[in-house]
N, C-alpha and C positions, 0 to 999 in steps of 0.2 A: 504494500500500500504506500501509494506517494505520500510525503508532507502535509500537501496540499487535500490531497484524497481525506487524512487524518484530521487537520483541521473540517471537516465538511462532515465527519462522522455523526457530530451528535443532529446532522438534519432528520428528518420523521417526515415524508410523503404524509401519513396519516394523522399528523396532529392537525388540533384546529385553530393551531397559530401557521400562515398564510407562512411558504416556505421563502419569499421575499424577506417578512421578517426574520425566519429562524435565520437565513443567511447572514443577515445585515448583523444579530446578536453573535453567530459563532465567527464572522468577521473582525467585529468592533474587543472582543475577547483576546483573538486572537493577537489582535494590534494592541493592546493593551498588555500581553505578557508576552510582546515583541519575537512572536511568532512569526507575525509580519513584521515585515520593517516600509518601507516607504520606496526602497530601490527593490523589490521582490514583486515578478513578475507573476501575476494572477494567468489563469486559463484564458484561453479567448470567449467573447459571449456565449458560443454555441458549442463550444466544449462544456462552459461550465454550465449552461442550460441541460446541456443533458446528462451533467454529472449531478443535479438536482433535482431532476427532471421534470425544472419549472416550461411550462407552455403558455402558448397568447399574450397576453396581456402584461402574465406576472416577470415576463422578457424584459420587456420595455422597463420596470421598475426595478429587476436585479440591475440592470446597467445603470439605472439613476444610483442605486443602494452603493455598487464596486463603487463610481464617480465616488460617493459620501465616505465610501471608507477610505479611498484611498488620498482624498484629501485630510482627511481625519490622523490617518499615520502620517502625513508631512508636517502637519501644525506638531504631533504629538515628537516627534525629532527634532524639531525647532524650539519647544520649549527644551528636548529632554539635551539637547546644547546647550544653552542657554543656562541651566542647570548648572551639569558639569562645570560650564568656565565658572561661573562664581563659586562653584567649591573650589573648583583650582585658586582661584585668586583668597579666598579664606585660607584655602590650607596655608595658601604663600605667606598670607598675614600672618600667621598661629607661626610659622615657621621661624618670618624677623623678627617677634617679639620674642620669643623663645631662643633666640639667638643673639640678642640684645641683652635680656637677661639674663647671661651666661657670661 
């Protein structure tokens, strides 16, 4: 089983949450414990359509949903830089003071 296969496991053809949404939830999870990342390339529409096996309608709304995640993992790398440097620059601080008092 792919990565990508594995992240798509907990979808359910037969629940009566609409598999747009289950998508968009094992999506947004997944870019949240950087399963995705923002340079990782998703299936094509109609691969992942039929690795879903969303039809009609609910097509047109996974491509809006992929759109939201995958702008959703580039904000979430930009904060999660953004991050990083001010720790960087803290630790620098913790490190001159600590080597001033010394």
């Amino acid at each position: 089983m792919t990565a990508f296969a594995q992240i798509l496991a907990p979808l359910d053809a037969s629940s009566s949450q609409p598999l747009y949404q289950q998508l968009q939830r094992v999506l947004r999870d997944a870019i949240e414990k950087r399963l995705l990342g923002p340079d990782d390339a998703l299936p094509a529409e109609r691969e992942l359509a039929n690795q879903v096996h969303a039809l009609g309608n609910d097509r047109a709304r996974l491509a809006s949903d992929l759109d939201d995640a995958t702008a959703r993992a580039r904000v979430l790398e930009t904060v999660n830089r953004e991050i990083a440097q001010r720790i960087d620059q803290a630790i620098e601080t913790i490190r001159g003071a600590l080597e001033f008092s010394d």
